[in-house]
C-alpha positions, 0 to 999 in steps of 0.5 A: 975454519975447520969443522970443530970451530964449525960446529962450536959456533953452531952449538952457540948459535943453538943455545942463543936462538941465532941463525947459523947462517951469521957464521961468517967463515972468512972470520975468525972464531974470535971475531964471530963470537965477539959478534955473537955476544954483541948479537946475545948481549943482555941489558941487565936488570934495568931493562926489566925494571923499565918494562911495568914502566912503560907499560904504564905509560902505554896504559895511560896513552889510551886512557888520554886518547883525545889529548894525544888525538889533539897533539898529533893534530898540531903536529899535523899528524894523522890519527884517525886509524887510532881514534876512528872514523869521524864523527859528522854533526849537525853542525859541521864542527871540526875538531882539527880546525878548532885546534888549528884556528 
């Protein structure tokens, strides 16, 4: 590879935030610029309408923190990180084993 074809990749991999050590010198300056633009492809608008979408949906996963607490509950998932420590009562009541029984 000589250096002008060197130093075009490396001016890419500049502009697009890309590690040069991607430059594979066995390839051609085809063939690492084809993997480049696979590396920098752009997903078009959709994905920036996607976004407030899924945001939403994240917003009202913590609102219904007890419904995902019981649905990971059935799955036999763990969630105590997300929902705290138990609370103890008087009685000994066990969420998990209502939900299980």
């Amino acid at each position: 590879m000589n250096p002008l074809i060197l130093w075009r990749l490396k001016k890419y991999c500049q502009e697009h935030n890309l590690d040069p050590e991607h430059i594979d010198q066995s390839l051609s300056h085809e063939e690492n610029m084809e993997y480049f633009r696979e590396l920098t492809r752009d997903f078009g608008p959709d994905i920036e309408r996607f976004l407030p979408e899924l945001d939403r949906y994240l917003e009202d996963q913590r609102k219904n923190f007890l419904q995902h607490y019981i649905y990971a509950t059935k799955m036999g998932e763990t969630k105590s990180a997300d929902v705290g420590p138990p609370i103890r009562s008087a009685t000994g009541f066990s969420l998990a084993a209502y939900i299980k029984g």
